[in-house]
N, C-alpha and C positions, 0 to 999 in steps of 0.2 A: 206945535203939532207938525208944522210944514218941516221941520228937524227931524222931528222922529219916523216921518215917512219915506224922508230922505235914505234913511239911515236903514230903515227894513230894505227898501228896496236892493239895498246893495247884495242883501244876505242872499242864497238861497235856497227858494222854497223848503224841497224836500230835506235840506239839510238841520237839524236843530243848532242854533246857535246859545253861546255860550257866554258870559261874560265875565273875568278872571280879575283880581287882583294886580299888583305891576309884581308884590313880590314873590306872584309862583311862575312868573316867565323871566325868560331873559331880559337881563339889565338891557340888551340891546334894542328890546322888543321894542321900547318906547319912546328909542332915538327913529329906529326905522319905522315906525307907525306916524311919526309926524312930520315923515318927507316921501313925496314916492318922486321926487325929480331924478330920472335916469339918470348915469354918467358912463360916456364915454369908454370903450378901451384903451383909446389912449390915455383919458385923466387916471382910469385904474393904474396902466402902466405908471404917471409920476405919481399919482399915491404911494403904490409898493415902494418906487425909489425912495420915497422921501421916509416912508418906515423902517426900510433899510439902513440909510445914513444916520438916523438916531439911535435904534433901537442894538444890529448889530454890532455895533463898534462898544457898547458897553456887556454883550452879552459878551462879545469873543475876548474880552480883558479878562476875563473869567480867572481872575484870579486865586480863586480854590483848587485850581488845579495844579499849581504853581506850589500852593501853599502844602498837596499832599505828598507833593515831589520831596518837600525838604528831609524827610524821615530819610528818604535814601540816600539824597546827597549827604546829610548829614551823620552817614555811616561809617564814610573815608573822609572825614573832616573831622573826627574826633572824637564822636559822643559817643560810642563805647567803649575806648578806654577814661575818658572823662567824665563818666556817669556808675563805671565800673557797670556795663550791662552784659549779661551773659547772651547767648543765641537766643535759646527760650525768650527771656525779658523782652529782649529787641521784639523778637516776634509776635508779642502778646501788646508791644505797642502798636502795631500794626494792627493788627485785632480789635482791640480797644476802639480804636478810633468807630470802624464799624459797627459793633456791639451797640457805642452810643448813637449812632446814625440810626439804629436797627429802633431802639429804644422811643429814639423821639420820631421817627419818620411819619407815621402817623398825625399825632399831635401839631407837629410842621404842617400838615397838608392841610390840616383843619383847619389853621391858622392862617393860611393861606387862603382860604377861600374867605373865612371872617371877616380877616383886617385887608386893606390896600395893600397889593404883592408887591410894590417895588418898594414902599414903604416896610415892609416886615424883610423883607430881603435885605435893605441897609443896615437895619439894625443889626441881622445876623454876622453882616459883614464887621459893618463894627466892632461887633463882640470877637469876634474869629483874630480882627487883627490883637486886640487887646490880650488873649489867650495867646496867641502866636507872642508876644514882646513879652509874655510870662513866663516864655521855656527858656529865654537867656538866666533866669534865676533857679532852674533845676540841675540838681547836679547827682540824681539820686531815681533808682528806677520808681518809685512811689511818686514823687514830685511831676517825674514825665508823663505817668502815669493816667495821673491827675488832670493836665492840663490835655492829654490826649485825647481823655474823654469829652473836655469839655468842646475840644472842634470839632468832635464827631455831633456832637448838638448843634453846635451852628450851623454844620455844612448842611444837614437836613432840609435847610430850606431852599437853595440854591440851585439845585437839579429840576428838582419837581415845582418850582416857581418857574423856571425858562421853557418847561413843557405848557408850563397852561399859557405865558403871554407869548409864546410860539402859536398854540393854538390858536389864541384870542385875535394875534393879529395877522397871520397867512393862510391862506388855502390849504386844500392837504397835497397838493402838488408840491408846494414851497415846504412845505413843513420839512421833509426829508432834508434836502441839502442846506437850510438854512440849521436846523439839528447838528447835521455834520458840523457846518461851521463850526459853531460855538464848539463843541467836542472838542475838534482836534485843533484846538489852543492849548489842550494839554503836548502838544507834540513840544508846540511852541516855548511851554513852559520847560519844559524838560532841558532845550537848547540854551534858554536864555539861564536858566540858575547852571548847567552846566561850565559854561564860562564863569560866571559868577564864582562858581567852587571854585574852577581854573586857579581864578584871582588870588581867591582865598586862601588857599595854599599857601601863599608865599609874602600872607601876612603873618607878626611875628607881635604879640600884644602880650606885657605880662599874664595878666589877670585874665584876659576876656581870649577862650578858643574860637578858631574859624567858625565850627558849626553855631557859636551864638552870633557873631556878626553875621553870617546868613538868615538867622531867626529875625533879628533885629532888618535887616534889610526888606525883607518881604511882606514881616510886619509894620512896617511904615506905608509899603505898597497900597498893602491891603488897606490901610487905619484913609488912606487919600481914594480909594477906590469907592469905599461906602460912603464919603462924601457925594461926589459923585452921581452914584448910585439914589442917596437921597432926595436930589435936585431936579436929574436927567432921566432915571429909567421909566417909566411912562406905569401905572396901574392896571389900565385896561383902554379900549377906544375908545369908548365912549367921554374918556377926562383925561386922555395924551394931552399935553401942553402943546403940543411942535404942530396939533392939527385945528384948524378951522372948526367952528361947530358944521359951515358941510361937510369939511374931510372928514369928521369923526363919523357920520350918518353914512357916507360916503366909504370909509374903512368898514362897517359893522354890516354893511350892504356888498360889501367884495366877498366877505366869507359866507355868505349865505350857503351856497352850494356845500356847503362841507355837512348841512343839516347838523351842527352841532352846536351855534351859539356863542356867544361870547364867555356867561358867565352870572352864576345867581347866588347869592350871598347867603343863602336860606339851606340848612342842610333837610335835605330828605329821607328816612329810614328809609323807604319802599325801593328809593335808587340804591343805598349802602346792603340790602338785603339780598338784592340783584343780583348786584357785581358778586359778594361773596357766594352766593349760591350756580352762578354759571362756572362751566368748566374751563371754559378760554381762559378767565382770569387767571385759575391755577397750571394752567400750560402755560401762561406767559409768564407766571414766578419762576414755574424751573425753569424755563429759558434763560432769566435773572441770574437766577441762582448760576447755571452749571456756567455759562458765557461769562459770569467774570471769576470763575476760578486763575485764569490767567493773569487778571489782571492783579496778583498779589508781586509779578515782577517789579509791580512802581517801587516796590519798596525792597527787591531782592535783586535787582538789576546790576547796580553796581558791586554788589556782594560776588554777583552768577559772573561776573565782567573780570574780577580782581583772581576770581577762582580758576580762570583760562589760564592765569599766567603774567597776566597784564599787572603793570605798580600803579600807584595810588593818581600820578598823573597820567598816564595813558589810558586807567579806567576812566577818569573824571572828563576827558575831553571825548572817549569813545562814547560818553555816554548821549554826549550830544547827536551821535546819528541816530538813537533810539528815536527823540524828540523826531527827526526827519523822516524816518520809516515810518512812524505811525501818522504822521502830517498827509506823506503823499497817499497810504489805504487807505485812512479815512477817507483823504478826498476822493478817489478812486471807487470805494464802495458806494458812497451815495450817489455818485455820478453813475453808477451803475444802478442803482434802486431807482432812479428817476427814470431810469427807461421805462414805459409800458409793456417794453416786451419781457424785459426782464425780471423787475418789479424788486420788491423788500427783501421776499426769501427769497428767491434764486440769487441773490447778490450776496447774501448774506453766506448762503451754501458755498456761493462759488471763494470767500475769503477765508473761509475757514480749511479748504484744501488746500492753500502755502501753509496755512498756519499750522496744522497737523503733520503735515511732511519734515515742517522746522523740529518742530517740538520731539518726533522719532528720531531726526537726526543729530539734534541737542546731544541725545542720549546715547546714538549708537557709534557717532564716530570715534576714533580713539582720540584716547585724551592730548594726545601729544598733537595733535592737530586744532592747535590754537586760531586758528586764521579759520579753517572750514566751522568750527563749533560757533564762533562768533558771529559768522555769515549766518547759518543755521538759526543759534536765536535771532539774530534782527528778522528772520525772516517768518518765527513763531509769532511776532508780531502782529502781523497778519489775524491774527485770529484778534485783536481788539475791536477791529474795525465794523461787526456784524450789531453791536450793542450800542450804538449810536444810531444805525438806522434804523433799530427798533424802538428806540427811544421815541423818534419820530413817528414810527408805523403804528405806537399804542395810542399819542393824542389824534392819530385818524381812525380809529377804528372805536374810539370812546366815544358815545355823549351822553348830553347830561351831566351837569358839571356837579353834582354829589358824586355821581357815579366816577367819575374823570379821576378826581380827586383820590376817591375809594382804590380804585386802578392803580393810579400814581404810587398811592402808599405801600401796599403790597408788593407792585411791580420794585420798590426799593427796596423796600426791608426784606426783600427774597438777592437782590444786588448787597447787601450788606452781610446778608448771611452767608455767601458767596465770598464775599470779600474778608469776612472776616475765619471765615473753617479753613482757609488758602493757606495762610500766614503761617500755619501749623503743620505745611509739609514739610517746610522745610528746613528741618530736622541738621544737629550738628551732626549725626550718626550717617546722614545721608549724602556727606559733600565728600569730596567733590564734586561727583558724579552726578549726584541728584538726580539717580533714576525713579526711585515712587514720584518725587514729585511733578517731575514730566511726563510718565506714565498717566498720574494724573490726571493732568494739561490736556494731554491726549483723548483719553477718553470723555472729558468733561466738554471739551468742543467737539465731536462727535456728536454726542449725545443732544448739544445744542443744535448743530446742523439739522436733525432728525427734528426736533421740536419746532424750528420754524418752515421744515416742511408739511408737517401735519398743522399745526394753525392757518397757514395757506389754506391746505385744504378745507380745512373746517369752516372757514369765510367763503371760498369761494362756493361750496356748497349751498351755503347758507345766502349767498347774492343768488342762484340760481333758483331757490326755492321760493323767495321774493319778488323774483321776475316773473312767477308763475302763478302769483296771488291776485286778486281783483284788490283793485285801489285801495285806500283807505282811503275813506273821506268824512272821516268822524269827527277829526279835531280842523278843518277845511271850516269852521264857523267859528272861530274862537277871536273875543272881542277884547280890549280892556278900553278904560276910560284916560282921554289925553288930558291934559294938562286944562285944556278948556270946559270938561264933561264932556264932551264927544264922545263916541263911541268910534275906535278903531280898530280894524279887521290884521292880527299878527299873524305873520305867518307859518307853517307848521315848523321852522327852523328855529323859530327864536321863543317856541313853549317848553324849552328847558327837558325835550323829552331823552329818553335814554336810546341808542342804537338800537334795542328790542324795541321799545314801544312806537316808534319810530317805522313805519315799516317802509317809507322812501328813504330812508338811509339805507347806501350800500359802503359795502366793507372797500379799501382799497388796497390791494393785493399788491 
């Protein structure tokens, strides 16, 4: 009795109190419900380090992005006259890949929420490398085909896995430039298989062309990466290996403030109904969608490079500043998203003005001016950089991790459809010059510029209308049972609620 009066007393009065199951809140609800011992700024400070030193270094190996590079190097390395592919072919392998990304992205997401994320992540990798060490035995557009699609299925899980244990373990202050990171390892990628082709070149094997010893090389990468991967990438805080059972309570109590939670294994219709029925969702697909129409260069780049003028090794080594231009925007963008004054879109608006001035100038200088055209595109470039910060700006402005997820999947398969309509401007009817498909380019970041200025708006509206509500204090009584019978009081961050339902969530701009 002297328990149970303990325990009303805490509640109060006027408020009704609630008491909930573990599995309709946050897995985290009932690490943080069985400790309320403060910590520190500074223990948070070596907390974040010590998440950083593990978590980081395996997302920025991020070897998928490496692996999507090889279509292009493996352009001037052989595999279309050694596969006998025509333009079209080529570019419907490009396509392919996304088509299947598009196909399983969902399914991925689900999947992800189901099973342990670093655990279904390895596997993917696994499989990726295994499919990757298959294309050394294609010699035929059906065979490439084939195997094209099947990395479009494993990458699926990859992107939208690094968003949610992004989510799960930083702030939404860190979320931005720690996103960046991971990103632009594709720069990285670009430079390092660049030399790698270098290499390749001036190897001389009966039987086996360059472009398969590059398959074979990266797919080795990858096959020791999901090792790796399987041992080290951590699932969620609450059962990171590398932390203390306090650092984990202690991590899962850092993200509080972000009102979004860690993460809950249980799907919910009424959060999947949400997300599909709000408009933001479908303004942030076209955002998806038009923002990577550019990015069909990964795989047109050293085609767009050989077509200035340039031979087979000057394209392969030029190709390497590509990787370096999009290294330093990247970082440059989010460094600019992390300011408050500045924020997500205005950083985003402001890359995409080199990036469209490139893209006009691609087009309009004369062709004999190989040096100015070549500057031009690197400097089209520029417009990659806006879709990495957004990457980061959707896991702050999501919760509710059915909803998160629901987000994630569409917010991709709108990036695939994007990625994969691209491949198909550029057309053998249209080269050299490739004016429709920078024409394009053009207008397709444009049109993205404009959409992350109206989603600004539409949040910031929507924090101002919030600000102007009397409390909520509805779910301010919500209890579940600890490990003992106790009764412990979660807090409204970790009841798995959606950004609607939620109404002390604000949007971060």
């Amino acid at each position: 009795m002297d328990s149970a009066s303990d325990t009303s007393e805490k509640r109060v009065a006027h408020i009704p109190s609630t008491t909930v199951h573990n599995y309709e809140v946050d897995v985290g609800a009932q690490l943080v419900a069985e400790t309320d011992r403060p910590f520190t700024p500074q223990e948070a400070s070596r907390l974040r380090a010590k998440i950083d030193w593990h978590i980081m270094p395996l997302m920025c190996s991020k070897i998928t992005f490496m692996d999507k590079t090889t279509l292009g190097e493996a352009a001037v390395l052989g595999i279309l006259c050694d596969a006998e592919l025509t333009t079209n072919q080529y570019d419907w392998l490009g396509t392919i890949f996304y088509l299947s990304y598009l196909v399983f992205q969902y399914p991925q997401n689900l999947a992800l929420q189901r099973f342990p994320v670093g655990k279904w992540m390895s596997i993917n990798i696994f499989l990726w490398a295994v499919v990757l060490l298959c294309h050394t035995a294609c010699k035929s557009f059906g065979a490439l085909f084939a195997v094209r699609f099947l990395l479009g299925m494993c990458e699926g899980a990859i992107t939208p896995g690094f968003m949610i244990v992004t989510s799960m373990f930083y702030t939404h202050a860190e979320q931005t430039k720690r996103v960046g990171y991971w990103f632009l390892m594709n720069g990285f990628a670009v430079i390092i298989l660049g030399f790698v082709s270098y290499g390749l070149l001036y190897t001389h094997t009966v039987s086996f062309m360059p472009w398969q010893w590059l398959m074979v090389i990266t797919g080795i990468i990858t096959l020791i990466t999901s090792v790796l991967f399987w041992f080290l990438f951590p699932d969620s805080p609450t059962t990171a290996w590398f932390l203390t059972p306090e650092e984990r309570a202690a991590a899962v109590r850092r993200i509080q403030a972000n009102q979004t939670g860690v993460e809950n294994k249980h799907f919910k219709m009424g959060q999947f109904l949400e997300t599909v029925r709000e408009p933001r969702t479908w303004l942030m697909a076209f955002f998806a969608g038009s923002a990577n129409i550019v990015n069909s260069l990964t795989n047109q780049r050293q085609l767009i490079i050989a077509q200035f003028g340039f031979n087979d090794i000057q394209t392969t080594l030029l190709g390497c500043v590509d990787g370096v231009v999009e290294i330093l925007t990247i970082w440059l963008a989010v460094t600019l998203a992390s300011q408050p004054s500045i924020g997500r879109s205005y950083a985003g608006v402001l890359m995409y003005i080199p990036g469209i001035l490139g893209a006009i100038l691609v087009s309009a200088l004369p062709f004999s001016n190989k040096i100015g055209l070549l500057f031009s595109y690197w400097i089209s470039i520029f417009a990659i950089a806006p879709f990495p910060i957004f990457l980061g700006w959707v896991s702050s402005i999501t919760s509710g991790h059915t909803k998160r997820i629901t987000t994630n999947g569409i917010v991709l398969c709108s990036y695939a459809i994007g990625n994969a309509a691209s491949q198909f401007m550029w057309k053998a009817q249209y080269q050299p010059r490739n004016h429709v498909p920078w024409a394009v380019i053009t207008s397709c970041n444009f049109a993205a510029g404009v959409a992350l200025v109206i989603l600004r708006f539409m949040l910031a509206t929507e924090n101002k209308r919030r600000d102007r509500e009397t409390p909520d204090d509805k779910r301010d009584a919500v209890y579940i049972l600890d490990e003992s019978g106790a009764e412990r009081k979660v807090d409204k961050a970790f009841l798995d609620l959606t950004d609607k339902q939620n109404r002390d969530f604000r949007y971060v701009l």
